[in-house]
ZAZATI-284660 format. One record per residue (C-alpha): x, y, z. Coordinates in steps of 0.001 Angstrom, whole numbers, padded with zeros to 6 digits, always signed. Layout:
<nodes>
XYZ
...
</nodes>
This chain:
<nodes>
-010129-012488+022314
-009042-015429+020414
-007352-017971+022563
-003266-018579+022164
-002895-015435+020017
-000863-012384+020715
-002963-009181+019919
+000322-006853+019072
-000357-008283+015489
-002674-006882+013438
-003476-008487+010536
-004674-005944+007683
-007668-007630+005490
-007082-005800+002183
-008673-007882+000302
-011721-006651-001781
-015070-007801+000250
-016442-009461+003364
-016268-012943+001153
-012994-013309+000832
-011916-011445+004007
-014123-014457+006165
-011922-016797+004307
-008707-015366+005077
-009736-015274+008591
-010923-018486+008360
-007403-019466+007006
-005902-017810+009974
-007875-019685+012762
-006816-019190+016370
-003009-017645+015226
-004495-013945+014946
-007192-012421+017519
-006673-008530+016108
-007783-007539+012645
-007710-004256+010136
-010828-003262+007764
-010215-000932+005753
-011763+001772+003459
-011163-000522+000788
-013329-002984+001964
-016411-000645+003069
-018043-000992+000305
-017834-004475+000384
-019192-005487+003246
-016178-004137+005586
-018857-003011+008503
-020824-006490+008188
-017356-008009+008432
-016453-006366+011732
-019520-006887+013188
-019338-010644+012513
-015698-010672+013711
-016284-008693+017186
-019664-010809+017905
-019551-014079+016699
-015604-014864+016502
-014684-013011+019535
-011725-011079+017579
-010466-007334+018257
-011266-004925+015536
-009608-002012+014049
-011664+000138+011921
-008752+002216+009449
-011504+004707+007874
-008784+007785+008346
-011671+010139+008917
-011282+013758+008058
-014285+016430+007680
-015690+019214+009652
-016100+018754+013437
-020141+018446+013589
-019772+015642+010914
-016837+013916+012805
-018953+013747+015734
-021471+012011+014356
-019884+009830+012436
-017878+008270+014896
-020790+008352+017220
-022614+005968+014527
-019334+003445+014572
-019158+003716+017850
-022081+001479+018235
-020377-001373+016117
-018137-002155+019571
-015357-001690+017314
-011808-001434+019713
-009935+000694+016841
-011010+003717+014847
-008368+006276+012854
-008969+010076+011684
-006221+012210+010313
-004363+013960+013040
-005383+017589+012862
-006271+018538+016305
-010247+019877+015221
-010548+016460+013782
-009527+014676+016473
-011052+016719+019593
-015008+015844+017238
-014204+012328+017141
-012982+012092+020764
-016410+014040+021568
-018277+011245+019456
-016850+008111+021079
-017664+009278+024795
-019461+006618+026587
-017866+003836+024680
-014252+002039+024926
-013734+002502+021480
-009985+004055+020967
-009401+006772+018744
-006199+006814+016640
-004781+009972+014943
-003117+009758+011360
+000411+011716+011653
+002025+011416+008492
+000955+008410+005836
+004674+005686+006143
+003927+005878+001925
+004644+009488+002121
+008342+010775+001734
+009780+014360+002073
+009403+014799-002047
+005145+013550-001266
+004995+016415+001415
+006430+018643-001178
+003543+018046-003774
+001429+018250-001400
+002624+021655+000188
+003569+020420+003609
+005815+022920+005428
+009405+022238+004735
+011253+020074+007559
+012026+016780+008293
+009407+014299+007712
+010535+012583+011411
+009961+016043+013216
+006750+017031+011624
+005481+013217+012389
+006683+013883+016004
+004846+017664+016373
+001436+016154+014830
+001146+013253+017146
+002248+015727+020178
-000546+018115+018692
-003184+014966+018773
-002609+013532+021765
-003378+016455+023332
-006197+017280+021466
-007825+013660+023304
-006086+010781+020826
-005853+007607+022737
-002945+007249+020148
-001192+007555+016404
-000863+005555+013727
+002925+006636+012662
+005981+004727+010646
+008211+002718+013026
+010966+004563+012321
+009272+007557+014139
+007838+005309+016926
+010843+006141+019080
+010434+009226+018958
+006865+009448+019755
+007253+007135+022377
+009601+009685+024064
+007044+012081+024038
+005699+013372+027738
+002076+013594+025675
+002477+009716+024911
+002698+008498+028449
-000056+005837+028716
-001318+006094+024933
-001612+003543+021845
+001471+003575+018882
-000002+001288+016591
+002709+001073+013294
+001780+000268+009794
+004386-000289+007522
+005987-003192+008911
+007581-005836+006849
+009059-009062+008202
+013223-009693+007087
+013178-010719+003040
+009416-009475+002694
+008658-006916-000422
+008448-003986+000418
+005802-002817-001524
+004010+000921-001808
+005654+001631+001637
+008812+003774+002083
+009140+004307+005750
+009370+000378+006993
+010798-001512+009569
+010781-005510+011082
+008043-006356+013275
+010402-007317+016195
+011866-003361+015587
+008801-001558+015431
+008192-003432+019197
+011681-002627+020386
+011342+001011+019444
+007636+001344+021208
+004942+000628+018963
+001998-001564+021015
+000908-003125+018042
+001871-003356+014731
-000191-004060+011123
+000780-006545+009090
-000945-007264+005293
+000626-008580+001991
+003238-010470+004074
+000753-012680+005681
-002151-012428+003369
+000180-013651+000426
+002100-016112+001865
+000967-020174+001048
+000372-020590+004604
-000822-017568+006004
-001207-018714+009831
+002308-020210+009809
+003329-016731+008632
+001355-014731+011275
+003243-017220+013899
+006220-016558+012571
+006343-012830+013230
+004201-013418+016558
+007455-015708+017108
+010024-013329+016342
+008268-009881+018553
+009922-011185+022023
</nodes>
């Protein structure tokens, strides 16, 4: 781990290949030691990126590749990125899904994190996409309860249901790792379920993913200090 840096913030590298995501870490220096690669990115370089991060720059990595197929598939695919040494790795929530991929990572420290509900998604989303009726909070809270016990080491959920999940008996000991975070004055962009950094900490999140607001800024390391600064 990168010296001097607090590893509750995750940066998210959304930029477009392994190019410009070196130079944003680059950028970033010794102020961030955890960083996101996402799907985005995998066909541009995203898995040569994390391997460079995790070997030769001693950073954490979290792989967001929100896996979902049938079990036997699962398996093996997770079993592949598994041998990356990658600390992170997210598949949607549904308990089949996430029993495979806890089946595939055995024998390595690789975490698995289970997608509850996507923090762009709002009650009228769940709607289009036949969800069962409910509150968006309570279904959040019975999918991660549902994961957890089907062998998540965590969920990736909103901070305003981090609480909640925290709460849970099934939660005792495991990861809440919250996107849609956005510092005080930030945009808020294509996310509708947000909260502050320091919030998301208050209310039990472990770590929380950061992207636009840092990647954007003029001074992106003075930015990721900032919210480092302001989590307690």
């Amino acid at each position: 781990m990168t010296k001097h840096s607090d590893d509750r913030l995750i940066v998210a590298l959304d930029v477009p290949n392994l190019i410009q995501g070196m130079a944003l870490v680059d950028r970033l220096g010794d102020s961030v030691s955890f960083y996101k690669i996402g799907l985005g990115m995998l066909t541009g370089g995203g898995l040569a990126l994390a391997n460079e991060l995790k070997q030769e720059r001693g950073k954490r990595v979290f792989l967001d590749m929100k896996l979902f197929d049938i079990g036997a598939v699962i398996e093996a695919a997770v079993r592949g990125l598994a041998q990356y040494d990658l600390d992170f790795l997210t598949v949607h929530g549904d308990p089949q899904v996430v029993a495979a991929a806890a089946e595939g990572k055995a024998g390595s420290e690789m975490k698995i994190l289970a997608v509850t509900v996507l923090t762009s998604l709002d009650r009228a989303d769940l709607d289009a996409n036949l969800i069962k009726a409910g509150d968006i909070a309570q279904i959040t809270l019975e999918r991660a309860a549902r994961a957890l016990e089907a062998g998540a080491d965590g969920v990736i959920a909103s901070p305003q249901e981090a609480a909640l999940i925290r709460a849970l008996p099934q939660a005792r000991g495991k990861l809440i790792v919250t996107p849609g975070v956005r510092p005080a004055g930030a945009a808020q962009g294509d996310q509708k379920r947000i909260a502050t950094p320091a919030q998301a900490i208050a209310d039990g999140a472990d770590h929380i993913v950061v992207g636009r607001p840092i990647w954007q800024a003029d001074n992106p390391a003075a930015a990721a200090r900032a919210i480092v600064a302001g989590l307690g």
